[in-house]
C-alpha positions as CSV (number, residue, x, y, z in Angstrom):
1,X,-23.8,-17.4,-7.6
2,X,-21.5,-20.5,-7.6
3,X,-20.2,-19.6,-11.4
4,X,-19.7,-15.5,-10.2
5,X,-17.0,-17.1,-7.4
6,X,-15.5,-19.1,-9.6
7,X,-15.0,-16.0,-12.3
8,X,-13.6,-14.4,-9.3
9,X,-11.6,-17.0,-8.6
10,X,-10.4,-16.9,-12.7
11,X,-9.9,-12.9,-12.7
12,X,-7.6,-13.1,-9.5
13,X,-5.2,-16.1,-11.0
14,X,-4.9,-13.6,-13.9
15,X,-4.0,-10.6,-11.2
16,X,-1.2,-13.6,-9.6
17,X,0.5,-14.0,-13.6
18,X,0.9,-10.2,-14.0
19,X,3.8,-9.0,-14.3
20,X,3.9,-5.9,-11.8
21,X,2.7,-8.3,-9.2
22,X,5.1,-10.8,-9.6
23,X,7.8,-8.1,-9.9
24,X,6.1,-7.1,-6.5
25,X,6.9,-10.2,-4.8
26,X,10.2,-10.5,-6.1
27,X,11.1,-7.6,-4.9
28,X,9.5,-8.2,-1.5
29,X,11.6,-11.3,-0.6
30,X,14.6,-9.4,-2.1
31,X,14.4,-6.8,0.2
32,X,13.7,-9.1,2.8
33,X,17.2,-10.8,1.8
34,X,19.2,-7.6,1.6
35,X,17.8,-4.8,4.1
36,X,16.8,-7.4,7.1
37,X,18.7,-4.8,9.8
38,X,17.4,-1.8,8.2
39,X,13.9,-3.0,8.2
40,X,14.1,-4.0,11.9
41,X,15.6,-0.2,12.3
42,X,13.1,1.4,10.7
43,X,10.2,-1.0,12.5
44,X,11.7,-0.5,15.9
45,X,12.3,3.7,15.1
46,X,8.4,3.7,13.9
47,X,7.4,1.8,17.0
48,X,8.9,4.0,19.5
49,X,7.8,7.3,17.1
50,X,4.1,5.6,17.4
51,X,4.6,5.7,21.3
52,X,6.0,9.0,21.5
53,X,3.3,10.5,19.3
54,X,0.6,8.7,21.4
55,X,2.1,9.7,24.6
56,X,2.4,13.8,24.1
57,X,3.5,14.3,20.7
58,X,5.6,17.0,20.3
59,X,5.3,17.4,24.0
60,X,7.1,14.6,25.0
61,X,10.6,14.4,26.0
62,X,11.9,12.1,24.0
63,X,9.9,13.7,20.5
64,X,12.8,15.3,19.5
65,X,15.2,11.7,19.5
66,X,12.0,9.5,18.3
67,X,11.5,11.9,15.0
68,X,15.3,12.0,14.1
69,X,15.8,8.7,14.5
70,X,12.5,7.4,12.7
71,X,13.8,10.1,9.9
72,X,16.7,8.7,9.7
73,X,16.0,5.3,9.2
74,X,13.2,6.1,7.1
75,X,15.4,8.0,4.4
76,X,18.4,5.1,4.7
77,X,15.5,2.2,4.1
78,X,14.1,3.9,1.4
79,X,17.0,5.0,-0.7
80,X,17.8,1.5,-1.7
81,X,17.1,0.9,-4.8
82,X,14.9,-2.6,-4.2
83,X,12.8,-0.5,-2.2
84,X,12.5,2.6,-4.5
85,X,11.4,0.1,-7.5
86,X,9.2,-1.5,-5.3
87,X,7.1,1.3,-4.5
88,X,7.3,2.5,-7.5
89,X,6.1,-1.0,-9.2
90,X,3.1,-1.2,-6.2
91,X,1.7,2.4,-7.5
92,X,1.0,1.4,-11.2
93,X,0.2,-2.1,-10.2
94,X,-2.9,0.3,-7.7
95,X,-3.5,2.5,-10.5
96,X,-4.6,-0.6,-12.5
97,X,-6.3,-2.1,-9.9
98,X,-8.4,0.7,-9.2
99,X,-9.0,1.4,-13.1
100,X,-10.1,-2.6,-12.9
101,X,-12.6,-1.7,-10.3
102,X,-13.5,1.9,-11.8
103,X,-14.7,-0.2,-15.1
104,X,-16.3,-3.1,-13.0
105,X,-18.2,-1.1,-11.4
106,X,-19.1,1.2,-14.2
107,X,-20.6,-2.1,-16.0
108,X,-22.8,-2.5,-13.1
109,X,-23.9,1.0,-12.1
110,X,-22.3,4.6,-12.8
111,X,-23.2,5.5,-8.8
112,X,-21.2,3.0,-7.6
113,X,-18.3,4.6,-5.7
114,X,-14.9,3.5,-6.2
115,X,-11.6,4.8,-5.3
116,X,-9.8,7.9,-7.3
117,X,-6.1,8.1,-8.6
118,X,-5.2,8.7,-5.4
119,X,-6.9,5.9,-3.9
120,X,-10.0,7.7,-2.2
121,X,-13.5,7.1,-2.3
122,X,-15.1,10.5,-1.8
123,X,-18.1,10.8,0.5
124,X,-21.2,11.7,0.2
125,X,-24.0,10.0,-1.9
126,X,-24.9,6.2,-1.9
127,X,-25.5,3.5,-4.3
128,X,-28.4,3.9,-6.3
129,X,-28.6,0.9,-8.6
130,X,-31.5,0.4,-10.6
């Protein structure tokens, strides 16, 4: 079991050198750097969208204000370009994360579940490993 952890241990410093996730990181701290007052817009907007939601809904009087606002910031946040890239960089770096798993698990049993492309794991079933 000892030499399974430490194989672990090898396959996840070989996740830290890849290039998507240090590109991930990068852009992390960069955005950090740059967009400080539009992430503490959008956090505060989401917040009091979160509240307004939990509190009524669309029933609530201040819906209307929470939504725009929490749109707005949303759309400003996201257009940069740092931010774009990094979402963009996050969904391939998934895609072969989850192909990682899809294979592991394939090598172990074929009615193992593991997530889709779109990151699901369907229900229904169990593991039947033999």
């Amino acid at each position: 079991m000892t030499e399974l952890i430490m194989q672990a241990y090898q396959v996840l410093d070989e996740i830290k050198e890849d290039s998507k996730y240090k590109e991930i990181k990068y852009l992390d701290q960069k955005m950090l750097e740059l967009y400080s007052i539009e992430i503490k817009a959008f956090q505060e907007a989401k917040i009091k969208y979160d509240q307004v939601m939990s509190e009524g809904g669309a029933y609530h009087p201040d819906f209307k204000e929470a939504v725009q606002k929490f749109g707005e910031s949303k759309t400003v946040l996201y257009s940069k370009p740092e931010v774009k890239r990094y979402f963009e960089v996050e969904k391939e770096f998934q895609d072969e994360l989850n192909q990682f798993l899809f294979e592991m698990t394939q090598a172990v049993s074929s009615h193992i579940q593991t997530p889709n492309k779109l990151g699901i794991i369907k229900k229904g079933g169990s593991c039947h490993v033999r």
